[in-house]
C-alpha positions, -999 to 999 in steps of 0.1 A, spaced: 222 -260 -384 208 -229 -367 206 -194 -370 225 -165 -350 211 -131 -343 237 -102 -353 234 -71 -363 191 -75 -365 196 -100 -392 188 -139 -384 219 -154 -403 213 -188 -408 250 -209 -407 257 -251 -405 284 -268 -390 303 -301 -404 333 -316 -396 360 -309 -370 393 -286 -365 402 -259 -373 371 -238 -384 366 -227 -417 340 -202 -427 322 -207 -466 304 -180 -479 285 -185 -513 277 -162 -543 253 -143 -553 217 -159 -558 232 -194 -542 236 -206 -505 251 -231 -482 246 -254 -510 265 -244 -532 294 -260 -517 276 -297 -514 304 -311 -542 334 -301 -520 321 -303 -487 333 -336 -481 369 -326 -485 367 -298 -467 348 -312 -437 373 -343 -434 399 -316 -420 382 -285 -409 350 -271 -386 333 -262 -417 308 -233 -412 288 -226 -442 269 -191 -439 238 -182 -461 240 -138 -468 215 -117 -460 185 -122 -486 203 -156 -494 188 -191 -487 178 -194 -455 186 -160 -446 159 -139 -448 160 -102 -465 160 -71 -442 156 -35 -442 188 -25 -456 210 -24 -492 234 -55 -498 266 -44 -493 301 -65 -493 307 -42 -461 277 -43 -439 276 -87 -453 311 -85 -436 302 -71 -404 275 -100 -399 304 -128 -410 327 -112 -382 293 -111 -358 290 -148 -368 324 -155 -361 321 -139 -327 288 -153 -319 309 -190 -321 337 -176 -299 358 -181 -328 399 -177 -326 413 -169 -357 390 -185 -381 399 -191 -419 375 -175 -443 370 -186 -480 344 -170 -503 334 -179 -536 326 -145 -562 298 -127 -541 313 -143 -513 346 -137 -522 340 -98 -523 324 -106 -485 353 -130 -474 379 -100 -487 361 -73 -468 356 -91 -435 397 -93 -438 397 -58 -443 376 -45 -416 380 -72 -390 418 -85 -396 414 -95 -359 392 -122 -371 407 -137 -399 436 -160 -397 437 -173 -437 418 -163 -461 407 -179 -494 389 -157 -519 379 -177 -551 368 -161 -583 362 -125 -574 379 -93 -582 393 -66 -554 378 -34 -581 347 -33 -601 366 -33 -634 382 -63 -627 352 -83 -642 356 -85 -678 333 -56 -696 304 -82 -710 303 -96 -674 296 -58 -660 271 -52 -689 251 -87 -678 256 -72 -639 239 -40 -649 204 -57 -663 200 -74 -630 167 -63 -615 132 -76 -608 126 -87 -645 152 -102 -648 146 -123 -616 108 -134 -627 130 -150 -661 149 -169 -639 118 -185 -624 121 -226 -627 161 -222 -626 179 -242 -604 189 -213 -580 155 -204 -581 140 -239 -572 167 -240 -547 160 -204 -531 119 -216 -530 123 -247 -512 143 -230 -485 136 -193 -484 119 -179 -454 100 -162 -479 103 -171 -514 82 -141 -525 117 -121 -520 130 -138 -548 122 -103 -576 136 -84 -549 168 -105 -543 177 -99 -580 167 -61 -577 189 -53 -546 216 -75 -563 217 -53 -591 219 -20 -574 250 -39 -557 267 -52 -589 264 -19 -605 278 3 -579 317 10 -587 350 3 -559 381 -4 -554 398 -17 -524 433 -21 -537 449 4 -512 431 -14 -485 440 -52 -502 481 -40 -504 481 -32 -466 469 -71 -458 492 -89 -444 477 -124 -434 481 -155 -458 461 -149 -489 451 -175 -513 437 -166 -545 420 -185 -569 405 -184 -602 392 -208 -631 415 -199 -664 382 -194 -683 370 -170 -655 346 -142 -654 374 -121 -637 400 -109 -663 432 -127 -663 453 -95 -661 433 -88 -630 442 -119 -614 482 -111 -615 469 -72 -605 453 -87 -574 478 -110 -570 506 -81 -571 489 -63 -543 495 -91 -521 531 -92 -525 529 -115 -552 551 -118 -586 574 -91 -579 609 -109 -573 627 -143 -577 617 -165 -541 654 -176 -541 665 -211 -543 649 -223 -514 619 -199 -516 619 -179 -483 618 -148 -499 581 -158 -514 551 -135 -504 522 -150 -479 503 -152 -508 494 -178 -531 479 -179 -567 463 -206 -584 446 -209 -618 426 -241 -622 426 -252 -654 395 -262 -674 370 -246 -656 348 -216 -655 336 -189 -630 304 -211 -628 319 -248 -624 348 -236 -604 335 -240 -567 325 -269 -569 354 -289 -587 372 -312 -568 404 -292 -578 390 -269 -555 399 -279 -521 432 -299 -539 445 -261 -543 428 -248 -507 437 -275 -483 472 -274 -481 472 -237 -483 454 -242 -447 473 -267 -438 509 -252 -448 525 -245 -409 549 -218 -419 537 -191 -444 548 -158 -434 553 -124 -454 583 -129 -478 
């Protein structure tokens, strides 16, 4: 458990396990945390590195807006800082927007990648989830004083006063439009995608993503080589809240990591 100095942001990261190394990245208003329930799994087989954002847990805020971009360019300064060769990457909502963009703009880096519960456009959220993404500002940070993320984020927080201004510059983020589908349908590495069916991502936006991969668009043939490198899987019974940390989870991400021979169809 330490922190690494990229980019004039002190990232704080922890290590468990052994193997090949896996890089978490948590959503918005959580941390390293938020993956306690599946860490055990995950850690039995892989170097697990578990990152906390800028303005997240132990992570302190600095001088800049969050952005999924510039939040990538510290993972990939993480990854580098460990001397890392072809790391997997899977990130959970906020973290999934992170995980996706660090494949974009370092594909270098990224061996597999895992993005769980997130969207590749804005409009990919259903429209209530947009509407409750829009009202996220300072006010609405002091009501969620006394919350679990927010007793979590105090205990931990270099400085827990940040809290109103965490929810403020994650507002300005959630509301600000894109759409990285051009970028998304020229990746090429193994993509696994996952969702909860009772998600906060709309289910014809999971096939949309999906199709942008590669996925969906032909018969595999009998013995499936003519599949895509990418993967879908809806878990059922779950939400975009109790998703990450199901144990269904790492039963759908393991062997996706694990599989020796996936390969553009």
């Amino acid at each position: 458990m330490s922190y690494a100095e990229v980019g004039g942001l002190r990232l704080w990261y922890e290590e468990h396990g052994s193997g090949r190394p896996l890089v978490l990245l948590h959503g918005g208003y959580g941390a390293t945390g938020t993956f306690a329930p599946i860490l055990p799994a995950l850690a039995a087989h892989h170097r697990v590195i578990a990152v906390d954002l800028q303005g997240h847990g132990r992570t302190a805020d600095v001088g800049r807006p969050l952005r999924y971009e510039s939040m990538a360019d510290d993972v990939a300064a993480l990854i580098g800082h460990l001397g890392l060769t072809g790391a997997d990457v899977l990130g959970y909502s906020l973290g999934g927007g992170v995980a996706l963009r660090t494949a974009i703009q370092h594909r270098a880096l990224v061996r597999r990648l895992v993005v769980v519960s997130a969207p590749c456009r804005h409009g990919g959220w259903y429209p209530e989830v947009l509407a409750a993404m829009a009202g996220q500002d300072e006010a609405s940070g002091e009501r969620m004083r006394g919350t679990p993320a927010h007793r979590l984020y105090d205990r931990v927080a270099p400085r827990p006063q940040d809290w109103p201004r965490l929810w403020a510059k994650s507002g300005e983020l959630l509301r600000r439009d894109y759409d990285w589908s051009a970028a998304v349908s020229t990746l090429t590495l193994p993509t696994l995608l996952v969702f909860a069916d009772a998600d906060s991502v709309s289910t014809a936006h999971m096939v949309e993503f999906f199709g942008l991969l590669g996925g969906g668009h032909r018969d595999p043939g009998g013995d499936g080589t003519a599949r895509p490198a990418a993967r879908l899987a809806v878990l059922p019974g779950l939400t975009h809240r109790d998703v990450v940390g199901s144990p269904a989870l790492p039963r759908a991400v393991l062997p996706f990591l694990a599989h020796p021979t996936i390969a553009p169809g």
